[in-house]
ZAVO-34006 format. One record per residue: residue in three letters; z, x, y of N, C-alpha, C in turn. Coordinates in Angstrom, 1 decimal, always signed. Each point is the difference from the previous one (the first is absolute). Layout:
NODE   residuo      n_Z      n_X      n_Y     ca_Z     ca_X     ca_Y      c_Z      c_X      c_Y
NODE       ALA        Z        X        Y        Z        X        Y        Z        X        Y
...
This chain:
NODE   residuo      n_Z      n_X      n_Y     ca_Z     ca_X     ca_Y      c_Z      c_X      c_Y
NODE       UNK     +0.0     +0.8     -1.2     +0.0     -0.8     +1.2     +0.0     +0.8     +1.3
NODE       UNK     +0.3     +1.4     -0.3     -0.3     +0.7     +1.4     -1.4     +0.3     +0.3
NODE       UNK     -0.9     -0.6     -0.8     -1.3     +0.2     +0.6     +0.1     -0.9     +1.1
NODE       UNK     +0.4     -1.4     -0.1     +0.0     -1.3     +0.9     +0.7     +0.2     +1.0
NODE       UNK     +0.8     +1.2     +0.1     +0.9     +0.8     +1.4     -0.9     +0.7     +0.7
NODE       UNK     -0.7     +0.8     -0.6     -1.3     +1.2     +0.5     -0.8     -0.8     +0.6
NODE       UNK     -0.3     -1.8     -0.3     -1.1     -0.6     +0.6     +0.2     -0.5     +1.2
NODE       UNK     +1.9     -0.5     +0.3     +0.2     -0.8     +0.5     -0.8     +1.0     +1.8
NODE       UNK     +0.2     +0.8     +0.3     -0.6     +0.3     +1.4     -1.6     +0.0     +0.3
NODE       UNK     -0.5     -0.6     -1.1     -1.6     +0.6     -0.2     -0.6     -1.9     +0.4
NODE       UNK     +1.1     -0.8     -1.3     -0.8     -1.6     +0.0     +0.5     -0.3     +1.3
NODE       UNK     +1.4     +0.3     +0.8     +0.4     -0.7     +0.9     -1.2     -0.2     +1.1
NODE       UNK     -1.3     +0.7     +0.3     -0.2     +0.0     +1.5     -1.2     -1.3     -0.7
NODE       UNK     -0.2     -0.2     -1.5     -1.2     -1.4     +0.3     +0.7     -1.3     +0.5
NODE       UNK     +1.1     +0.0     -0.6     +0.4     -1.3     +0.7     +0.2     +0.2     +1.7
NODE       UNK     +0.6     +0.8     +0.7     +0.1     +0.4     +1.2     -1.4     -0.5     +0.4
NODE       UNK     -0.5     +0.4     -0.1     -1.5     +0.0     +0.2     -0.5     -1.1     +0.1
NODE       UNK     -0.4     -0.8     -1.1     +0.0     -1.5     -0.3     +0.1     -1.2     +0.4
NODE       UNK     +1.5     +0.4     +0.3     +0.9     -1.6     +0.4     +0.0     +0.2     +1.7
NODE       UNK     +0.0     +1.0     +0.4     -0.1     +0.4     +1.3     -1.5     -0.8     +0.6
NODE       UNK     -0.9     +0.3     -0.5     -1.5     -0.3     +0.2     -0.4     -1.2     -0.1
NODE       UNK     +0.8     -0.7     -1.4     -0.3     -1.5     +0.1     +0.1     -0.7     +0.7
NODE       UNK     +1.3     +0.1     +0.9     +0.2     -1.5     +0.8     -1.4     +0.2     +1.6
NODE       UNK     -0.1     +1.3     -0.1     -1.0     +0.5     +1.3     -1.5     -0.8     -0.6
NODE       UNK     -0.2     +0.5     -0.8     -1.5     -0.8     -0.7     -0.2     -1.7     -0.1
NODE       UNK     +1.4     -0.5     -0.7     +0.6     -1.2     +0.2     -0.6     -0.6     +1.1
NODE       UNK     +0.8     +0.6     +1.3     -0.2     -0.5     +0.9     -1.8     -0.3     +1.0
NODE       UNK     -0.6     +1.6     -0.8     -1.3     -0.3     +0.5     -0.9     -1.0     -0.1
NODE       UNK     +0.4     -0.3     -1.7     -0.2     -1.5     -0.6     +0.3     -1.4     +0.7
NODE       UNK     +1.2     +0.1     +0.4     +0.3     -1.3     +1.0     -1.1     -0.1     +1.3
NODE       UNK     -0.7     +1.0     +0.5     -0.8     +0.3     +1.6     -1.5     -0.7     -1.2
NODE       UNK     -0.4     +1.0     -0.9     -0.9     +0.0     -0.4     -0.1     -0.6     -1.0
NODE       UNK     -0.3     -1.4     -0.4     -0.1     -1.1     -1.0     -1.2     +0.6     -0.7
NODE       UNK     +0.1     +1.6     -0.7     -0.9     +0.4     -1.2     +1.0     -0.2     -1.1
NODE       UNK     -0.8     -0.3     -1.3     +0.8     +0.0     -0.9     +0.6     +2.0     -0.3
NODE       UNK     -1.3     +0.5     +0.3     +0.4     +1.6     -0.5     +1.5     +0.6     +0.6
NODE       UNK     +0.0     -0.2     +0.9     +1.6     +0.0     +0.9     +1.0     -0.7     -0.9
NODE       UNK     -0.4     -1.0     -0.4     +1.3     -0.9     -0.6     -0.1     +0.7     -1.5
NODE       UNK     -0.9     +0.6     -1.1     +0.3     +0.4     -1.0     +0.2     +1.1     -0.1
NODE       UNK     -0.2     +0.9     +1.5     +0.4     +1.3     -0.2     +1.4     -0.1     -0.2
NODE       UNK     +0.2     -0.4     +1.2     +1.4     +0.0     +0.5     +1.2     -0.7     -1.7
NODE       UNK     -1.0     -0.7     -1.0     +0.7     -0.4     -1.0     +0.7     +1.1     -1.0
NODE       UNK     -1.3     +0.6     -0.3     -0.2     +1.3     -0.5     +0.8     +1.0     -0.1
NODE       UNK     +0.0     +0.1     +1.7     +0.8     +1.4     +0.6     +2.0     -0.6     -0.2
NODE       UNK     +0.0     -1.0     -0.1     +1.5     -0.8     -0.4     +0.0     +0.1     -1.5
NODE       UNK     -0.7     -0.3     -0.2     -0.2     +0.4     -1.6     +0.3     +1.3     -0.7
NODE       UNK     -0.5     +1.2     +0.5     +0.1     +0.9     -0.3     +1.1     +0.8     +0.7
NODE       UNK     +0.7     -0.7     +1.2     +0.7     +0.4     +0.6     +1.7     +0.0     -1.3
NODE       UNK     -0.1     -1.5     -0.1     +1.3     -0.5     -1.1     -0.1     +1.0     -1.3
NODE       UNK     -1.0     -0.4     -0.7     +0.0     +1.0     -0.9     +0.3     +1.4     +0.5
NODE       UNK     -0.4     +1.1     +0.6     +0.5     +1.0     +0.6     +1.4     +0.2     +0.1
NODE       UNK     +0.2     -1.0     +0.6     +1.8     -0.6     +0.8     +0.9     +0.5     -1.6
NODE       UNK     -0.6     -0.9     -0.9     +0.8     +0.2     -1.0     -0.3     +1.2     -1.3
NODE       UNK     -0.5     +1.0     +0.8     -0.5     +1.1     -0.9     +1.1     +0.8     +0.9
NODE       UNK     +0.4     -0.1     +1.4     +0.4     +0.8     +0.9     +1.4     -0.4     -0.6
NODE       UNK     +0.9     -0.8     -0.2     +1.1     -0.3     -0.1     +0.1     -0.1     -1.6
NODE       UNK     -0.5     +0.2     -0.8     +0.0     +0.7     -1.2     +0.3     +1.3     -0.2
NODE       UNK     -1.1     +0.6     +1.0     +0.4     +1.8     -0.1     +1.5     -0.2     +0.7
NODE       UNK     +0.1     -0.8     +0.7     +1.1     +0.5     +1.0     +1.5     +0.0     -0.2
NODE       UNK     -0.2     -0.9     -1.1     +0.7     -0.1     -0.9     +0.9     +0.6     -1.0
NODE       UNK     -1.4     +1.0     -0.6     +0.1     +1.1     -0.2     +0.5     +1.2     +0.0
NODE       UNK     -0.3     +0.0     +1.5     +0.4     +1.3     +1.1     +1.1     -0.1     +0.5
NODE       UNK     +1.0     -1.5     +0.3     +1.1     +0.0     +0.1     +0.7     +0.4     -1.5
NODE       UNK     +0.0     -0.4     -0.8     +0.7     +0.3     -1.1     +0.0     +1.5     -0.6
NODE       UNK     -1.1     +0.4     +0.7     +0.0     +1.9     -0.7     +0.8     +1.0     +1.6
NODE       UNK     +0.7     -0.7     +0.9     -0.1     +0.4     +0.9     +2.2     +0.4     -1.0
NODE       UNK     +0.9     +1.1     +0.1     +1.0     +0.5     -0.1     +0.7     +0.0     +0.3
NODE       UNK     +0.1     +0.5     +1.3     +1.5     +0.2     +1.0     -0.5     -0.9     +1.1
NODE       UNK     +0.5     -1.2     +0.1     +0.4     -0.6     +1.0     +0.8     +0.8     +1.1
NODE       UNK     -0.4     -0.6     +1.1     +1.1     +0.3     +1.1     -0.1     -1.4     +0.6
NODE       UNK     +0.9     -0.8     +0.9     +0.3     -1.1     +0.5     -1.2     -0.3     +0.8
NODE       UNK     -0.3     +1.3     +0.8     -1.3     -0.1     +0.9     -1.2     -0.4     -0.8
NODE       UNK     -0.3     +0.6     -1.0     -1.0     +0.0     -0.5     -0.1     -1.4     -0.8
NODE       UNK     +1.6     -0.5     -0.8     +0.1     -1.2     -0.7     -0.4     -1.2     +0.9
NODE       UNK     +0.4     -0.1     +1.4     -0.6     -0.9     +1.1     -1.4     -0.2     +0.3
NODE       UNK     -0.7     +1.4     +0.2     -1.0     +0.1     +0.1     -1.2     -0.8     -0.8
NODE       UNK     +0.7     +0.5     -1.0     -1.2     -0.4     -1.1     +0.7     -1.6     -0.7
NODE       UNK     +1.1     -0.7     +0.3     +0.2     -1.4     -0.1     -0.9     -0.5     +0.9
NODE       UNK     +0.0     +0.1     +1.3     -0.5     -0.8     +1.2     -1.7     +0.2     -0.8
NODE       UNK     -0.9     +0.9     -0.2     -1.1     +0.6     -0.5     -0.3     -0.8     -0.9
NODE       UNK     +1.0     -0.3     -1.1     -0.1     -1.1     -1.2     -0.1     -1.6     +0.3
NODE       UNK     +0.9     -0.3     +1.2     +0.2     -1.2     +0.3     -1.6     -0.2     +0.7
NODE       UNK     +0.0     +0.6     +1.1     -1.7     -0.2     +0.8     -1.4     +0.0     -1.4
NODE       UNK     +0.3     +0.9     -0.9     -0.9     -0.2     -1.1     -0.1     -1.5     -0.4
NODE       UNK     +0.8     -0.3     -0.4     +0.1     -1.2     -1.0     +0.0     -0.8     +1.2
NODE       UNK     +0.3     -0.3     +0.8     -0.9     -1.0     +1.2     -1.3     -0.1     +0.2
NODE       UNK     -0.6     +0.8     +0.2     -1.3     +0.2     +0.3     -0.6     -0.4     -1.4
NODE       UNK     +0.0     +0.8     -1.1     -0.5     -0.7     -1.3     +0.1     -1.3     -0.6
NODE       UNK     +1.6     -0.8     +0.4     -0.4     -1.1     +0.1     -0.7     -1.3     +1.4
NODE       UNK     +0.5     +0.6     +1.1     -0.8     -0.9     +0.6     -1.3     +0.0     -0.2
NODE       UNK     -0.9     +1.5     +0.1     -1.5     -0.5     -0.5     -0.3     -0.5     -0.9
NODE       UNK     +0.5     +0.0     -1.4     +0.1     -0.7     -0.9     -0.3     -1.7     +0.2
NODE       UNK     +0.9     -0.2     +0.8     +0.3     -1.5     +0.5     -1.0     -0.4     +0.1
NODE       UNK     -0.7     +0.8     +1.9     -1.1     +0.0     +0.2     -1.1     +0.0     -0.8
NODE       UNK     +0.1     +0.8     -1.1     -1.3     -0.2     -0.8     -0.5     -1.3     -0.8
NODE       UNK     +1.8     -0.5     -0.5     -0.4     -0.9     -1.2     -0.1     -1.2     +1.3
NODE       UNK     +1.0     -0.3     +1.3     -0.3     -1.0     +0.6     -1.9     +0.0     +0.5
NODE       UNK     -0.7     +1.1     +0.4     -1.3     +0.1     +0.5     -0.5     -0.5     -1.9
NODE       UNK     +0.0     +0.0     -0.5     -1.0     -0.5     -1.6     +0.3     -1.6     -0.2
NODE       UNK     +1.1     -0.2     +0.3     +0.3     -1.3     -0.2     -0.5     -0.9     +0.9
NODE       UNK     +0.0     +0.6     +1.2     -0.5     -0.8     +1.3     -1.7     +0.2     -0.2
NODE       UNK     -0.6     +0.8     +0.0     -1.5     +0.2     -0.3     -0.2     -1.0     -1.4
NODE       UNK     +0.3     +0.0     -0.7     +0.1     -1.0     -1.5     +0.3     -1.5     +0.7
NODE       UNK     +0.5     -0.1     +0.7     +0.1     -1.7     +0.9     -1.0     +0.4     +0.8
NODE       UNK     -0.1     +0.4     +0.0     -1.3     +0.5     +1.7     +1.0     -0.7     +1.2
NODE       UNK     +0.8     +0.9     +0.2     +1.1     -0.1     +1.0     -0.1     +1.1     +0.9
NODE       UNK     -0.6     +1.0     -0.5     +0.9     +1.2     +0.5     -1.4     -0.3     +1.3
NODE       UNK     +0.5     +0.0     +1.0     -0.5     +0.0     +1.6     +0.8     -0.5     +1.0
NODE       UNK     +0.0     +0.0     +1.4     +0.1     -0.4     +0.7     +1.8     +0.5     -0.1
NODE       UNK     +1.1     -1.3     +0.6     +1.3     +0.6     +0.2     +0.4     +1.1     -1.7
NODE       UNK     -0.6     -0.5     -1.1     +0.9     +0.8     -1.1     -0.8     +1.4     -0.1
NODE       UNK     -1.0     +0.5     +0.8     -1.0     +1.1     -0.4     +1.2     +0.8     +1.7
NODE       UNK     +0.0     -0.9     +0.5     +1.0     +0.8     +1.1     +1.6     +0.4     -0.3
NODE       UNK     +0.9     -1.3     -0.5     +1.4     +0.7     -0.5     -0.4     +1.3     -1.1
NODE       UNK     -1.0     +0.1     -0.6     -0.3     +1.1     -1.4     -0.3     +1.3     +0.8
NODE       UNK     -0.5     -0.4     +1.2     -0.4     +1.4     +1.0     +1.2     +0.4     +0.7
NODE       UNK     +1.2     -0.8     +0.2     +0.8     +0.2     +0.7     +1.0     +0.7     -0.9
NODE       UNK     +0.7     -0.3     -1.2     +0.7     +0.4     -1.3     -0.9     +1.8     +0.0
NODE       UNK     -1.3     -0.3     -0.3     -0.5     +1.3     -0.2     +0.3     +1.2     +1.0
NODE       UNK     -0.3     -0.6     +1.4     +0.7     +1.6     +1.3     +1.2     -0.7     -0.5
NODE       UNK     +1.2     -1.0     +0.0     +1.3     +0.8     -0.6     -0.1     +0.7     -0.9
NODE       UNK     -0.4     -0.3     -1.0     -0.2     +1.2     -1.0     -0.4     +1.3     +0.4
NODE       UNK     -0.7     +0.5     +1.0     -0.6     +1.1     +0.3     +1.7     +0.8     +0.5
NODE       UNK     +0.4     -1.1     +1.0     +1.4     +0.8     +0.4     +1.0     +0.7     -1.6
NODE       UNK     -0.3     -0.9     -0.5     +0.6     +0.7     -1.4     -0.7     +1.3     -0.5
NODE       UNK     -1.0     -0.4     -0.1     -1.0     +1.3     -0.4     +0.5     +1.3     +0.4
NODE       UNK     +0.0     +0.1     +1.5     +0.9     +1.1     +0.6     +0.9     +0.1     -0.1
NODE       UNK     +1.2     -1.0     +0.2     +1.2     +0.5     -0.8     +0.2     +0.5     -1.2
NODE       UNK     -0.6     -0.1     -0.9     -0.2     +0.7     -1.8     -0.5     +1.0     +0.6
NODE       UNK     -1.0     +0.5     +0.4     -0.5     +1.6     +0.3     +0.9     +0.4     +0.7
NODE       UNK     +0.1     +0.0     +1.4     +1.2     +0.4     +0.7     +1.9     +0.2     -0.9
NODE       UNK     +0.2     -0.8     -0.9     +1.0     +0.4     -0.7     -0.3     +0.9     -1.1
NODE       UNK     -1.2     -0.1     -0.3     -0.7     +0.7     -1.3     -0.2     +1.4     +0.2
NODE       UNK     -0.5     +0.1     +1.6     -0.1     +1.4     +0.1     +1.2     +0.8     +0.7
NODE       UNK     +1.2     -1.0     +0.2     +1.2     +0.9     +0.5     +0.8     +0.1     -1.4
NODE       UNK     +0.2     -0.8     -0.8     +0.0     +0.3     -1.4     -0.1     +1.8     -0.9
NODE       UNK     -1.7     -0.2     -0.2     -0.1     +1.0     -0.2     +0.2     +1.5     +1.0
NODE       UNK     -0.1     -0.4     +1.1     +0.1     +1.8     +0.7     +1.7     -0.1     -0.5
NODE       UNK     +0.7     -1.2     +0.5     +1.7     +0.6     -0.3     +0.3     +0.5     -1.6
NODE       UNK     -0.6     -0.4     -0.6     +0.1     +0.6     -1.6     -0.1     +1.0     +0.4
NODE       UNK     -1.4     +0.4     +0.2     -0.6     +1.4     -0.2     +0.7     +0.9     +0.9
NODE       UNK     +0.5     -0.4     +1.0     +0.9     +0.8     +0.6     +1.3     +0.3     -0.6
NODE       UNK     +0.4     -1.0     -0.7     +1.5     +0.1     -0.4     -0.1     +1.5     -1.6
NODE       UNK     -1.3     -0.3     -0.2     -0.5     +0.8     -1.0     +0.3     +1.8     +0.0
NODE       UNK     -1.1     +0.0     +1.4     +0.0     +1.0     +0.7     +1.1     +0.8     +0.2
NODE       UNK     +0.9     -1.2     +0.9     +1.7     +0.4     +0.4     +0.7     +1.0     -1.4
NODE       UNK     -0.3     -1.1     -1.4     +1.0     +0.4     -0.8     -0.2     +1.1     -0.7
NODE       UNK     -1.3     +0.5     +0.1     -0.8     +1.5     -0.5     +0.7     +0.7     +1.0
NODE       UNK     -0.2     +0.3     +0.8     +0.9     +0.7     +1.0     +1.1     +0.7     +0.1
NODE       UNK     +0.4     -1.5     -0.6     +1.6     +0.5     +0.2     +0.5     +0.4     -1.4
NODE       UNK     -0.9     +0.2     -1.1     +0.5     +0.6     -1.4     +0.3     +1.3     -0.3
């Protein structure tokens, strides 16, 4: 299972990437009544969730192979865990509510807007997970550093 530790810094940036981008495309769809806008933007949610949960698999991972806690670090990477699992399930939400609503032929107008709205909150999440993700890791690797040091 430490391969799925090795991965977690490599899968994390498609979902970053992804869920970030959809609600922007999303929205071009709402100006631009192409369908190509509206299935990109499905796609790129699509592939964004699945990602989501390749990232929080590894990450999973990479918390459990991680040794010496320190409190800093134990905080760190809670808050990092908490913002994960938000983000992966609200798009989730997002995803199965956008299928269900397209399957009624609903999804337009006010419910194509609350899904755009959910999604930039979600984006605020997005950056919270990286932003704790990446103070995470440097404080490890610092603490790492530190304890070579001082041996």
């Amino acid at each position: 299972m430490e391969f799925l530790a090795e991965l977690h810094h490599k899968v994390i940036h498609f979902p970053i990437a992804l869920l970030i981008l959809y609600p922007f495309i999303e929205a071009v769809s709402l100006f631009y009544k192409k369908d190509f806008f509206s299935f990109t933007s499905f796609i790129v949610l699509i592939l964004g969730v699945i990602s989501s949960l390749a990232a929080v698999l590894t990450g999973n991972q990479a918390l459990n192979s991680i040794k010496n806690w320190t409190p800093d670090l134990y905080q760190l990477a809670d808050t990092h865990y908490t913002n994960a699992n938000i983000v992966v399930w609200l798009f989730t939400v997002i995803l199965f509510l956008r299928i269900y609503l397209q399957i009624k032929k609903k999804y337009e107008g006010k419910w194509k807007i609350i899904l755009l709205i959910l999604a930039f909150i979600g984006c605020y999440f997005v950056y919270q997970t990286g932003e704790y993700g990446g103070k995470t890791a440097h404080k490890r690797i610092s603490t790492v550093i530190s304890k070579e040091h001082s041996d």
